[in-house]
Every structure is written in structure tokens, then in C-alpha cells.
DRENKE-424003 format. One line per 2 residues: number of its first residue (from 0); their letters; for each residue x, y, z of N, C-alpha, C, O. Coordinates in steps of 0.1 Angstrom, whole numbers. Atoms other than C-alpha are relative to their C-alpha. Example, Ala and Ser with C-alpha at 12.3 -4.5 7.8 and 13.67 -1.06 7.14 Angstrom:
2
0> AS> 9 -12 0 123 -45 78 9 12 0 19 12 7  -9 -11 0 137 -11 71 -8 11 8 -3 22 9
% end
This chain:
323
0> XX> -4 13 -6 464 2041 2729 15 -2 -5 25 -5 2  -18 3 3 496 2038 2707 12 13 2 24 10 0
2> XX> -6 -3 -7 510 2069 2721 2 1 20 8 8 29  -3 1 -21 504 2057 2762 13 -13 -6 24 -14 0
4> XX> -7 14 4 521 2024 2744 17 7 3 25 5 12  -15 -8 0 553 2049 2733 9 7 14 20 9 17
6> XX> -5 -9 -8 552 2067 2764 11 -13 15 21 -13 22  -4 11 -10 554 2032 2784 14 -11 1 18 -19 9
8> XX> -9 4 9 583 2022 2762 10 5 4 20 -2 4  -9 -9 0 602 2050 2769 1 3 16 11 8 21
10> XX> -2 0 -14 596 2050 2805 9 -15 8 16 -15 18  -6 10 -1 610 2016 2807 12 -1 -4 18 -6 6
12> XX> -5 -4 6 637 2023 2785 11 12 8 23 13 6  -3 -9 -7 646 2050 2808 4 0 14 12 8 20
14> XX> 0 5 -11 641 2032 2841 16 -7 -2 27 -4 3  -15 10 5 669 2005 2823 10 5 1 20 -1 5
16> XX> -15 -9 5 693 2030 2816 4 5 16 14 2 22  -2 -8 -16 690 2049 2850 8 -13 9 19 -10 14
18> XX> -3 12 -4 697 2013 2864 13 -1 0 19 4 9  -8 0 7 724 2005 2845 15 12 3 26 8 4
20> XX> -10 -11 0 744 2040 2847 1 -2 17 13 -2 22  0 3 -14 738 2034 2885 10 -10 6 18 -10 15
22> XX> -13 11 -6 753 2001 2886 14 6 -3 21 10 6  -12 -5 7 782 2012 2863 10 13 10 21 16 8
24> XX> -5 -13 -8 789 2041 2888 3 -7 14 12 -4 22  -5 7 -14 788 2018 2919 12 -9 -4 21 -9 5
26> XX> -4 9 3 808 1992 2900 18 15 -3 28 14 4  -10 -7 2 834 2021 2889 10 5 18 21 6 22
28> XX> -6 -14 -15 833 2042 2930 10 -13 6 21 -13 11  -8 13 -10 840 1999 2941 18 2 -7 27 4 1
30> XX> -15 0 -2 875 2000 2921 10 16 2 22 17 1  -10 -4 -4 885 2030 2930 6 7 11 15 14 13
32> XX> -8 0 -10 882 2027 2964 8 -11 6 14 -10 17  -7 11 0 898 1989 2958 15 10 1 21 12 12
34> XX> -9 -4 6 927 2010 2941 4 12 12 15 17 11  -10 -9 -9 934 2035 2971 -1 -6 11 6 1 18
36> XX> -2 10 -6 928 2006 2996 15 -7 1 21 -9 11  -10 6 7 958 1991 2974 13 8 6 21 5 14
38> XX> -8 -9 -5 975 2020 2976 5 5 19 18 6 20  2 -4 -12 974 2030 3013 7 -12 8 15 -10 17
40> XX> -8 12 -9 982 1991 3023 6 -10 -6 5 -22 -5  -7 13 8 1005 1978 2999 7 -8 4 11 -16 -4
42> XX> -5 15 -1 1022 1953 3019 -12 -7 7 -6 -17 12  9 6 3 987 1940 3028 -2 -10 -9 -3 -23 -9
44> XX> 3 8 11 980 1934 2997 4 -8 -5 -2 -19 -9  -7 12 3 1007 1916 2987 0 -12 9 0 -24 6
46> XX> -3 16 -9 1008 1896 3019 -13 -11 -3 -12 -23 -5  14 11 8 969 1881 3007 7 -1 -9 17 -4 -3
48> XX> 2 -1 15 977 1883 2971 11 -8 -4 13 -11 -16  -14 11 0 1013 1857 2978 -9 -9 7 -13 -19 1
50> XX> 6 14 -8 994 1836 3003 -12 -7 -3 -16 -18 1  11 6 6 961 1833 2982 8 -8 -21 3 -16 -29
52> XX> -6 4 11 987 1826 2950 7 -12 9 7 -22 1  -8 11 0 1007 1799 2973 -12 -8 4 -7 -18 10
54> XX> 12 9 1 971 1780 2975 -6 -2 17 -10 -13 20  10 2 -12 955 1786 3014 -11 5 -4 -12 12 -14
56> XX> 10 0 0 923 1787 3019 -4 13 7 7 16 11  9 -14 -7 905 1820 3036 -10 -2 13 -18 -10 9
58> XX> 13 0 -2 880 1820 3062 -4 9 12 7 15 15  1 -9 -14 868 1841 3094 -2 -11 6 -2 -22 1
60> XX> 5 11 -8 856 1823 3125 -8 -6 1 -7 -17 5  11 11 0 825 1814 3119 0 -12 -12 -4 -24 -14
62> XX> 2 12 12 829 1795 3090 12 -12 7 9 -24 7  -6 10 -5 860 1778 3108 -5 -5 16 2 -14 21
64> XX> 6 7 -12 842 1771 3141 -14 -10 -4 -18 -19 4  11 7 4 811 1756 3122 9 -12 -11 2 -17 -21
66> XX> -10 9 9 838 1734 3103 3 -12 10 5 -12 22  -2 12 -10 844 1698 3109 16 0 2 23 3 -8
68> XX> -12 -4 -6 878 1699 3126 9 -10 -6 21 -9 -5  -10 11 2 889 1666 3112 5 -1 -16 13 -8 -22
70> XX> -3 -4 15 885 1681 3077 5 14 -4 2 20 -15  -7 -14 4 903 1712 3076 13 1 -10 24 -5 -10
72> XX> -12 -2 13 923 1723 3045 13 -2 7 16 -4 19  -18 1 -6 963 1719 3047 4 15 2 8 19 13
74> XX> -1 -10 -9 967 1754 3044 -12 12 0 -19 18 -9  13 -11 -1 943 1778 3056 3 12 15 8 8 26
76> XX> -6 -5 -3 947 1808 3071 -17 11 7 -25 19 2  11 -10 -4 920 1822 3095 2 12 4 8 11 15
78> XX> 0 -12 -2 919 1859 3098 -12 9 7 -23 12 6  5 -12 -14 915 1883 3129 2 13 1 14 16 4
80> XX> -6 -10 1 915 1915 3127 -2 6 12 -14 8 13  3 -6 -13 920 1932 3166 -4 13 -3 6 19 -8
82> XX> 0 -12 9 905 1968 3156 1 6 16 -4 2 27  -3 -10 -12 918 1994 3183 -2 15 -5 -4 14 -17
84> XX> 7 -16 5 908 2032 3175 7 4 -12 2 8 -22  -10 -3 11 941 2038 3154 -1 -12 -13 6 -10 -23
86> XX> 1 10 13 931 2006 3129 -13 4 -4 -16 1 -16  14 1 7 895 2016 3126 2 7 -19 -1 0 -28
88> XX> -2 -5 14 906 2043 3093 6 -15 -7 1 -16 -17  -7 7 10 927 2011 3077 -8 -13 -1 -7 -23 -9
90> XX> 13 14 2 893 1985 3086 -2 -4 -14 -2 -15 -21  7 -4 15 881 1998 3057 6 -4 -13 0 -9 -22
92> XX> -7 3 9 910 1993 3036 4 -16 0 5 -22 -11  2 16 -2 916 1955 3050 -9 -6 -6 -7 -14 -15
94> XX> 14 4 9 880 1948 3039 3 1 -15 5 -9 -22  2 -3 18 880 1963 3002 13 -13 -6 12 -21 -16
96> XX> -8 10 8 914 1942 2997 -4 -14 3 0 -21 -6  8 7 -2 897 1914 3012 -5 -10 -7 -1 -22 -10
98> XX> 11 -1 11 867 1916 2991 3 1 -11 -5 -5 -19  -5 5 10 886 1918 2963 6 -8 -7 5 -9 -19
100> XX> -10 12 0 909 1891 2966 -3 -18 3 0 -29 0  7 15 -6 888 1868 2983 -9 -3 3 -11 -15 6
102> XX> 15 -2 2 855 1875 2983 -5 -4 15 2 0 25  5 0 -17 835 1866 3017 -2 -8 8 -7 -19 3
104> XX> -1 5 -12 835 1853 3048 16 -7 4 18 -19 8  -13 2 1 872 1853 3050 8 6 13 20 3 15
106> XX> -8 -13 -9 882 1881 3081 -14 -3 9 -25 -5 5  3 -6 -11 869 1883 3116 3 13 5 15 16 6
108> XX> -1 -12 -6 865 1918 3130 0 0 14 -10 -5 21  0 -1 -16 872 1924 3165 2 12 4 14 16 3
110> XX> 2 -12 1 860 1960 3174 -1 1 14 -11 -3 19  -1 -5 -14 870 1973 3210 -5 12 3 0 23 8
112> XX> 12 -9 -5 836 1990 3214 -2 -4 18 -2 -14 25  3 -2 -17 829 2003 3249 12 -5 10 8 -8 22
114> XX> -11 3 -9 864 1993 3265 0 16 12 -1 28 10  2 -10 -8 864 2010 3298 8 16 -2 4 28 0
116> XX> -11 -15 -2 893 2036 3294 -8 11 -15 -7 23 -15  12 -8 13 868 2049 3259 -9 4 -3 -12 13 -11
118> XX> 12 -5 3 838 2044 3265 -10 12 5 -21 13 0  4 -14 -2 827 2078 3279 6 9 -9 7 21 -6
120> XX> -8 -7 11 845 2090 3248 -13 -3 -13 -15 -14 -18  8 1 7 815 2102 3223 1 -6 -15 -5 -13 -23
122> XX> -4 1 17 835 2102 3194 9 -9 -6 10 -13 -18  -9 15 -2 859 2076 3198 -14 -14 -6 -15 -20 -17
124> XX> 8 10 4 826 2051 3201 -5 2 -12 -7 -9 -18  8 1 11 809 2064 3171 8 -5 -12 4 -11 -21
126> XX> -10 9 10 841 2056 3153 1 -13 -3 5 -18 -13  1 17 2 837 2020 3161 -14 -2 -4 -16 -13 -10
128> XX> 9 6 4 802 2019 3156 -4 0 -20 -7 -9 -28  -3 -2 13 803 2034 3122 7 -17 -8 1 -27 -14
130> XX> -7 16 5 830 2004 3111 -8 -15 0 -9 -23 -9  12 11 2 804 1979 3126 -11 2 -7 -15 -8 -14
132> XX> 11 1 12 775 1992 3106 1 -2 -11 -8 -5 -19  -7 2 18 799 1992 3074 2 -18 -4 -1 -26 -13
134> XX> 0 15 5 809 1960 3079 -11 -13 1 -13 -24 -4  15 11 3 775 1945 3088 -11 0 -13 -19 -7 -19
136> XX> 10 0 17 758 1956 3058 10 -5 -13 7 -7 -25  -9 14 11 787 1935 3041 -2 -12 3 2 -22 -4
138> XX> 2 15 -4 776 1907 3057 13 -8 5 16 -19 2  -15 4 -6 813 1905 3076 -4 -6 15 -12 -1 23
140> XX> 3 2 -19 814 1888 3110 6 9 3 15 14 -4  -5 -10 -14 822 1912 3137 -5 -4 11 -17 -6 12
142> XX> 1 2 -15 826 1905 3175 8 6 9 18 10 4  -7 -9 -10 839 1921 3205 15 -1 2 20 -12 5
144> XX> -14 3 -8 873 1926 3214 1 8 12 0 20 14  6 -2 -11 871 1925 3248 12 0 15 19 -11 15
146> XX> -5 5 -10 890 1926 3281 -9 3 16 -13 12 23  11 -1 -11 874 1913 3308 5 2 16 -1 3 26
148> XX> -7 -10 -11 903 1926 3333 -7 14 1 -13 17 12  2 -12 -2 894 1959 3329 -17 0 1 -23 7 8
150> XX> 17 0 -6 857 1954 3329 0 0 13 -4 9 19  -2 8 -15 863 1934 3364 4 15 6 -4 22 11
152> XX> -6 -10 -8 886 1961 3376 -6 14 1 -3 21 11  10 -9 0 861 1990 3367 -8 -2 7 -9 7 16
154> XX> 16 3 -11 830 1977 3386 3 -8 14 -5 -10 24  -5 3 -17 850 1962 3416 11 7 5 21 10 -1
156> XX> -15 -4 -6 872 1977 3441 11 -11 1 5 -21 3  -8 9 -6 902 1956 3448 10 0 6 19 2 -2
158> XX> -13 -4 -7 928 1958 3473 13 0 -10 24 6 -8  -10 0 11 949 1948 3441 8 12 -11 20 17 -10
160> XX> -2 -8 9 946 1972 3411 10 1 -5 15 -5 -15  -9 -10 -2 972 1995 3416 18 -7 2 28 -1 -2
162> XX> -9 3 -9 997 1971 3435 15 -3 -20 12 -2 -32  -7 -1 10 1031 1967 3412 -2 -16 -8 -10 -24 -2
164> XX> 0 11 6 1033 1936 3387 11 -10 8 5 -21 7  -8 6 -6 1058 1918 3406 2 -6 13 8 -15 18
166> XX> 10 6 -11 1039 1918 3438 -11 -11 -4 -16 -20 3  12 6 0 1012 1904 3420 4 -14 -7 -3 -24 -5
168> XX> -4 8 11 1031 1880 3394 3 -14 17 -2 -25 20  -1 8 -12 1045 1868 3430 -8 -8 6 -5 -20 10
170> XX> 12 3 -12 1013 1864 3449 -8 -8 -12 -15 -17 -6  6 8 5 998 1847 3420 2 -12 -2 -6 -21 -3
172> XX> -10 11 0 1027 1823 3416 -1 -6 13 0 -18 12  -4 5 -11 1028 1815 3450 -13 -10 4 -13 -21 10
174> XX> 18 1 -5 988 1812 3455 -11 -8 -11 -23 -10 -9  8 6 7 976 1794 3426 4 -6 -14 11 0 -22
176> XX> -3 13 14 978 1764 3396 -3 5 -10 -9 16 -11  12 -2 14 969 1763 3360 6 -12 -6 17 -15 -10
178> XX> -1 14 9 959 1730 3346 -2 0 -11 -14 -2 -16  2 1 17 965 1732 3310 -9 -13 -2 -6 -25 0
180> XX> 1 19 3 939 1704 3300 0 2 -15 5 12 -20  3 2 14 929 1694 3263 -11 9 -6 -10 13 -17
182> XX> 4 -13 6 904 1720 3257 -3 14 6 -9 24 1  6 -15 -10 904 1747 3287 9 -4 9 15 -14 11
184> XX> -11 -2 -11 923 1757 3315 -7 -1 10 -19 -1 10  13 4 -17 912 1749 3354 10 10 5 22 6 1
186> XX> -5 -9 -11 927 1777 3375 -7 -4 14 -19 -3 17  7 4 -14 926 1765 3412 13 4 12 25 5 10
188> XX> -11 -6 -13 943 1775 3446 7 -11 3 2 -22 3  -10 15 -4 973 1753 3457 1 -4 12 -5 3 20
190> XX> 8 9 -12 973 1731 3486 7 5 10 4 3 22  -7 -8 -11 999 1753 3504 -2 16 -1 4 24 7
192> XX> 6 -13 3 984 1784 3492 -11 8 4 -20 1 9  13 -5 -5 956 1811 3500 -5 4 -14 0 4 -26
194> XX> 9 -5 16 926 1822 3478 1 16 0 -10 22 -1  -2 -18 -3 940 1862 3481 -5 5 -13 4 11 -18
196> XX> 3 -4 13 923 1872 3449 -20 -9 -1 -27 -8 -11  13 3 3 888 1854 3456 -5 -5 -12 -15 -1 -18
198> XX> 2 6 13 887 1835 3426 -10 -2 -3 -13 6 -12  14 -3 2 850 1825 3425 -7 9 -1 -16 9 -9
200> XX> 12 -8 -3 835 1856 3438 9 6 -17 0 8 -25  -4 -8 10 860 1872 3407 -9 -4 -17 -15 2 -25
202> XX> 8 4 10 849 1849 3382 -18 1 -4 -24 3 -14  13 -4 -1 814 1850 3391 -1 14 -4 -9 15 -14
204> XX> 1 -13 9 818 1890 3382 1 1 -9 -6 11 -15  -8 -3 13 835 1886 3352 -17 -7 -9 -21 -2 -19
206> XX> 13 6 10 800 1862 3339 -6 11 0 -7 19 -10  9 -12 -3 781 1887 3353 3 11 -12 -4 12 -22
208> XX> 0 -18 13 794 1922 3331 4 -9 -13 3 -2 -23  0 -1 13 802 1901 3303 -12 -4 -6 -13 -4 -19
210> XX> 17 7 6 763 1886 3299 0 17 -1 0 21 -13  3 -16 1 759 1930 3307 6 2 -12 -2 5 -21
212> XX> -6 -3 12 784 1935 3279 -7 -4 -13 -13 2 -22  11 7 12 769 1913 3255 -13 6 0 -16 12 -11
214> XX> 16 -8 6 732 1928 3257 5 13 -8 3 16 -19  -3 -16 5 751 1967 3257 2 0 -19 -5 6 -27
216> XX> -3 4 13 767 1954 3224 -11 -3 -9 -11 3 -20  12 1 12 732 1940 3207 -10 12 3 -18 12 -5
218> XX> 5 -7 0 717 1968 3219 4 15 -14 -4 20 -22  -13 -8 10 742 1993 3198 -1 -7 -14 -8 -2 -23
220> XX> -5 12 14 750 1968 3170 -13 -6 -10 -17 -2 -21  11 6 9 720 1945 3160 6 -8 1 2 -17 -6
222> XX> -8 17 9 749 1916 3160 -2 -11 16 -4 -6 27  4 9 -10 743 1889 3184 21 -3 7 30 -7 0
224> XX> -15 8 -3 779 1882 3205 1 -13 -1 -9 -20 0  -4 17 4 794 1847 3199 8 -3 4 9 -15 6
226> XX> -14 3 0 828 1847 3206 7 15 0 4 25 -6  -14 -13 -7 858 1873 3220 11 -6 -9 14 -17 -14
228> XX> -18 -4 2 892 1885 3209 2 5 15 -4 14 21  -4 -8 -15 908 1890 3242 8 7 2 20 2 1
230> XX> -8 -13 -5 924 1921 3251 15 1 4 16 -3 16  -12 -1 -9 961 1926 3260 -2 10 5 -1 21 -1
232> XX> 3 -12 -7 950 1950 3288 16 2 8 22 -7 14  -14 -7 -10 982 1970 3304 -1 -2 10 9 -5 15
234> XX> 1 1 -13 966 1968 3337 15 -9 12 24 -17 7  -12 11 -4 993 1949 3359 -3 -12 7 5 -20 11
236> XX> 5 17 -2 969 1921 3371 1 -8 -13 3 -20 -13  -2 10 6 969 1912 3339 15 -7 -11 16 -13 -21
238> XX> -10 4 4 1002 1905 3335 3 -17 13 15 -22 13  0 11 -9 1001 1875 3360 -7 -16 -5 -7 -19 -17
240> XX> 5 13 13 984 1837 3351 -13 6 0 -19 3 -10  15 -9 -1 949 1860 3359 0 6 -15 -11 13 -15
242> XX> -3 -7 10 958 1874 3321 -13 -2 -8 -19 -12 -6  10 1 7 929 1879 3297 -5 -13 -5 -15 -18 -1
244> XX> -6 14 7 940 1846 3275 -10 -10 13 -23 -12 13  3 6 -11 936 1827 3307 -14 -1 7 -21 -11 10
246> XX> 17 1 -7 904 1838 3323 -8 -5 -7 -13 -15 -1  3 3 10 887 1833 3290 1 -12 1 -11 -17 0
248> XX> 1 16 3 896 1796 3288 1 -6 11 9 -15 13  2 6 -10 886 1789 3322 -15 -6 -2 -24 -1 -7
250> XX> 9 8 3 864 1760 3323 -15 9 6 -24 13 -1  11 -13 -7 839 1782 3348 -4 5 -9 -14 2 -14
252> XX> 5 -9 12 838 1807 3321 -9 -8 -12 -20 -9 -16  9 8 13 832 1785 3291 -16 -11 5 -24 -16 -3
254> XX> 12 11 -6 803 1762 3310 -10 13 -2 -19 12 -10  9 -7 0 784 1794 3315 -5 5 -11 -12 15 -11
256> XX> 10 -8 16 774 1799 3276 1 16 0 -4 22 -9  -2 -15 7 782 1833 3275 3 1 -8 -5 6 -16
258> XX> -6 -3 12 805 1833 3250 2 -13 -2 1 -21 7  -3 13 5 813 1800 3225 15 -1 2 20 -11 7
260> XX> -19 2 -4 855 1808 3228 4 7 2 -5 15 3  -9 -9 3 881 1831 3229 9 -6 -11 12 -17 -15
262> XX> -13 7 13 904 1830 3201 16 -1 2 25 -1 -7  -12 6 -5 932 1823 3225 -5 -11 4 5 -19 5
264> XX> 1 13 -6 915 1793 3239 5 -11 -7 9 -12 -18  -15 5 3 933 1763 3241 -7 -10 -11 -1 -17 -19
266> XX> 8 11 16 902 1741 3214 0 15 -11 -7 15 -21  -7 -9 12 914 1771 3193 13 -7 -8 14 -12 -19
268> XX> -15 -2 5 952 1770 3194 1 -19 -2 6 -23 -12  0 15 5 949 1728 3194 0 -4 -18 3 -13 -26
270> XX> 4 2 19 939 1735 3155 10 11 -6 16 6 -16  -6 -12 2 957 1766 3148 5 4 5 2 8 16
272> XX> -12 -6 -2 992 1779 3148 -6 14 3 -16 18 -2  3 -15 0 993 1814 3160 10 9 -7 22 7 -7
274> XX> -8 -1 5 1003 1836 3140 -1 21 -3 -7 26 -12  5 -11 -3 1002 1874 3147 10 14 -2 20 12 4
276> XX> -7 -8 2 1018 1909 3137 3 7 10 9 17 7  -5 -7 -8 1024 1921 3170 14 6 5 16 18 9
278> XX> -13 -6 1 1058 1922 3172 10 8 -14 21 12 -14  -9 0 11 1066 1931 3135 6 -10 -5 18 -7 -9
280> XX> -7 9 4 1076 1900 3123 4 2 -15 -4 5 -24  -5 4 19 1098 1896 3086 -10 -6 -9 -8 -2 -21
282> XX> 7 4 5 1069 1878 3074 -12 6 -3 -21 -1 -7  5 -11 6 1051 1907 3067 -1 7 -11 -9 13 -18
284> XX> -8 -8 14 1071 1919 3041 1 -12 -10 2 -12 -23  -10 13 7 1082 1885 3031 -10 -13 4 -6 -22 12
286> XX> 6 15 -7 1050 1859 3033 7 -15 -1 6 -24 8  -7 8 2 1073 1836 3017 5 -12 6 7 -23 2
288> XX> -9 7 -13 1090 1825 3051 -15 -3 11 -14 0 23  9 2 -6 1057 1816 3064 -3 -16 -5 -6 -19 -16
290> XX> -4 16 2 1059 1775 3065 -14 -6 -2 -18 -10 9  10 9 6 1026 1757 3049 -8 -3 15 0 -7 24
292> XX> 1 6 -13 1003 1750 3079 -17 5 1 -24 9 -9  14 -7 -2 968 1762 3095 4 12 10 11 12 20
294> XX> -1 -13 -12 966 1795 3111 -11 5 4 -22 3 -1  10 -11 -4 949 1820 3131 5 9 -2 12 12 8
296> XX> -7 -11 6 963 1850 3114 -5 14 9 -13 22 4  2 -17 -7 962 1883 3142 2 10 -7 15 8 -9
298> XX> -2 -12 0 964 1915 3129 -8 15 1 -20 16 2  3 -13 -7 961 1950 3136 1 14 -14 10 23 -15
300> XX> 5 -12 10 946 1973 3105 14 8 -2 20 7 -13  -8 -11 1 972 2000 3113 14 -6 -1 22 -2 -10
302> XX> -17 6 1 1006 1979 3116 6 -4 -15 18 -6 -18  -4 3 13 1002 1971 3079 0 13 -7 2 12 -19
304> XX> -1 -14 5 1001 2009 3073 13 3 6 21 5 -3  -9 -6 -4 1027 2018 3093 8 -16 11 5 -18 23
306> XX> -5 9 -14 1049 1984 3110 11 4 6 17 -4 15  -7 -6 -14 1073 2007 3126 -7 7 14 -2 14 23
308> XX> 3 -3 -14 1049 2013 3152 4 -13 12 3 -12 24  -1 10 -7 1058 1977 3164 11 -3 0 14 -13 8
310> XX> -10 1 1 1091 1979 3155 14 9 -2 24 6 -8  -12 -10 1 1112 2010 3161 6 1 -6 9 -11 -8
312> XX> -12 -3 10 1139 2021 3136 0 -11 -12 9 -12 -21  4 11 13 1127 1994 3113 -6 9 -13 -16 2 -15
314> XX> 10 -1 10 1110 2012 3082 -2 -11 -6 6 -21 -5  7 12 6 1089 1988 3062 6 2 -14 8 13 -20
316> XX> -1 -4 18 1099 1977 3027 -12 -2 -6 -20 -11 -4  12 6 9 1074 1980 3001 -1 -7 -7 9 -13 -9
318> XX> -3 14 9 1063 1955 2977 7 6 -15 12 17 -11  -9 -10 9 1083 1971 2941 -12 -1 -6 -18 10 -9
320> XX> 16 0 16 1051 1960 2917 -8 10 4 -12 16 -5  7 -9 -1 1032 1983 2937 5 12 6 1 23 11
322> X> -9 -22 -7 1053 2012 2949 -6 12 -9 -3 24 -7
% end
């Protein structure tokens, strides 16, 4: 009896330890893939690690769409991350500095899974699904980044497509309004104008593949859709007022519950400055010159690795503490 006692002792004793060296080994692999995270996107890091030192707040979307709007911090700084195939490797690295800085529910992911021009591309999608299963077993929001031009333009013919931007910039100008109101846009044909673009029958498509989009997505994922990042698609319809932004915050669209917003819509930008690295802005390098306020903070994984892709003949300076 009092050696089953020893044996039971020692197996406990042993369980503990196994435990223990386990955690210690997870807790070691976490800093030092914090520390080549660090490394990899040091002006990242600095840019959280100034703007959580000059006193904003953190949050992703959900936490700021489920927020009362009349009580939002002074400065707070909601974060979007657009992930495009070239950001998926630096996701990873956005997250860990994140998670270390700021702990969670702080970053929106917006993962341009199944975008037409990709998705027959095996290995491309697994690269984005990968990232979504990483970041859902962090318990990170993730939602589609989406354009619903090129969905539309994939599953309809249209005498359009193809035609140049300038014909179409024209014919849209010529042919049709946009009533900015207070939380959504009304796109409607003008009273001396034609409906040459079928506005209804279009929009009616666009519900249509994105309710289809949304299942494809929970089918893949496990994440329920809620809410878009909208696409700057190249196409040259969408350079016209037909532009991603736009469709998206058409009253039509938002009535039909598909989706709860885009995070260009206009009961977005009413609360939040935009505020986004697409062009390379100085304030990258330099949060400093970033003026006290509420934001929607865009960016793009990869631009904080390399921001002369946005900015030609620019090299980036680094931060000196972490060079």
C-alpha cells in the first residue's frame, strides 16, 4: 500500500513537472517569436508602442460597433488590417506585436479569401485560410475583404467591363446622383438621365453573390460574416461613383442584412477619422504628427515591412532603439 502511495506521488510529481516545462517552453517559443515579430516590423512596433505610450485606446470592430457611440474614448484608434496575399507572411507578425502590446480584441483582420482573380489559385487560398485558422484560435475578429465589383463583374456579362474609365466615369456622371445622407448613400438615376447600368437588376446581383459569398466563407472558415472591408478593385467600373465604398453604403444594400457595414460607410466615417497607410504617409515613421482624435486605422501587413512599395524612392527610416 505505501509503495502504490510512492508510486502515486511520483506520478503526480511528474505529471507537474511535464506541465510546467511545457508551459515554460510555450511561454519561452511566445517571446521569441514576439522578438522576431519585433525584428521583422520595427517601425510597427514603434508606431503601437508611441501611440499606446501617448494614451489611445485599442480596439477592432467588434468591440467598437457594439460600443455606445456617445461614449467613445478621446483617443482611440480602431485597427484594420486589409490582408492581400503579400501581407498574409507579416499577419502573423502584426498579431504577436499586437498581443504583446495590447493584448485582445484590438485589430480587425480583413482576409481577401476567394477574390475572383485567386480564387482558382490552390495555394494562394490555403495561404489565407491558414492565417484565418491562426487567428481564430486567438480569438481575433476576422472578416472578408471583399469587392463586390468583381464578384458582379465575374457572374454577369456587361456591355461595360472592358469599356475605358473615362467613358464610364462620363456615363456615370452624366446618368446618375449620390445622395450623401447621414448614415448611407441613395444612388438614383437623374431626371434628365438614363438607367444605362440597370441599377436595380445590378444591385439585386450584388445581394444575391454576397448572401453566396457569405455561406462559401462559413463554410471554409467556421466564422460567421458580419461586416466587409471593401476592396479597391482595378477594374475601371470601379473607378466611377459605382466604386466599391459606394455600393456598400447603399441604402438597398444595407436594408438587406447581409452584411451590418462596410468600414467605409458613411455611420462609420461619421465617428472615425480615416486614417490609412496607402499612400506612405510620414506618420508611419513619425506617429508623433498624428493629431489626438478617433480613428479607423487601415493598414496593409506588408507596407510596414517594406513602405517603399507605396512610395517609390522613399526608403523607410528605422526606429534607432530597435535597429
Amino acid at each position: 500500500m505505501k509503495k502504490e502511495r510512492i508510486l502515486i506521488y511520483l506520478s503526480i510529481i511528474w505529471i507537474l513537472t511535464f506541465v510546467n516545462t511545457e508551459n515554460l517552453f510555450a511561454q519561452k517559443q511566445a517571446e521569441l517569436d514576439f522578438e522576431k515579430a519585433k525584428t521583422e516590423l520595427p517601425i510597427y512596433y514603434n508606431f503601437i508602442e508611441s501611440l499606446k505610450t501617448e494614451g489611445y485606446t485599442f480596439w477592432d470592430f467588434k468591440t467598437y460597433w457594439d460600443a455606445d457611440k456617445t461614449k467613445l474614448p478621446d483617443k482611440l484608434i480602431v485597427i484594420r488590417h486589409d490582408v492581400h496575399l503579400r501581407d498574409v507572411r507579416f499577419s502573423y507578425d502584426t498579431y504577436l506585436i499586437e498581443k504583446k502590446l495590447l493584448g485582445d480584441n484590438v485589430a480587425t483582420y480583413f482576409v481577401m479569401l476567394d477574390f475572383p482573380d485567386e480564387e482558382n489559385d490552390a495555394g494562394i487560398q490555403k495561404e489565407y485560410l491558414s492565417l484565418i485558422h491562426f487567428l481564430k484560435s486567438k480569438k481575433v475578429d476576422v472578416q472578408p475583404h471583399i469587392s463586390p465589383n468583381d464578384l458582379y463583374h465575374k457572374s454577369v456579362t456587361t456591355w461595360w467591363k472592358n469599356k475605358p474609365k473615362e467613358e464610364l466615369i462620363k456615363l456615370a456622371n452624366a446618368n446618375y446622383i449620390t445622395d450623401h445622407r447621414e448614415n448611407d448613400i441613395k444612388i438614383s438615376v437623374r431626371t434628365d438621365g438614363k438607367d444605362v447600368f440597370n441599377l436595380k437588376e445590378m444591385n439585386d446581383s450584388i445581394i444575391s453573390l454576397l448572401k453566396e459569398y457569405n455561406k462559401e466563407w462559413k463554410l471554409k472558415t467556421g466564422l460567421t460574416v458580419k461586416y466587409y472591408a471593401a476592396h479597391g478593385s482595378k477594374l475601371p467600373f470601379n473607378l466611377t461613383l459605382f466604386n466599391n465604398a459606394f455600393i456598400l453604403d447603399q441604402e438597398e444594400l444595407l436594408k438587406s442584412k447581409v452584411y451590418e457595414f462596410d468600414t467605409y460607410n458613411t455611420q462609420i466615417c461619421n465617428y472615425l477619422i480615416y486614417l490609412s497607410d496607402n499612400s506612405g504617409p510620414d506618420w508611419i515613421e513619425a506617429p508623433d504628427k498624428i493629431l489626438p482624435g478617433r480613428y479607423q486605422f487601415l493598414s496593409h501587413p506588408f507596407v510596414w515591412y517594406d513602405p517603399s512599395v507605396v512610395r517609390p524612392g522613399r526608403p523607410p527610416q528605422y526606429p534607432k532603439q530597435i535597429q
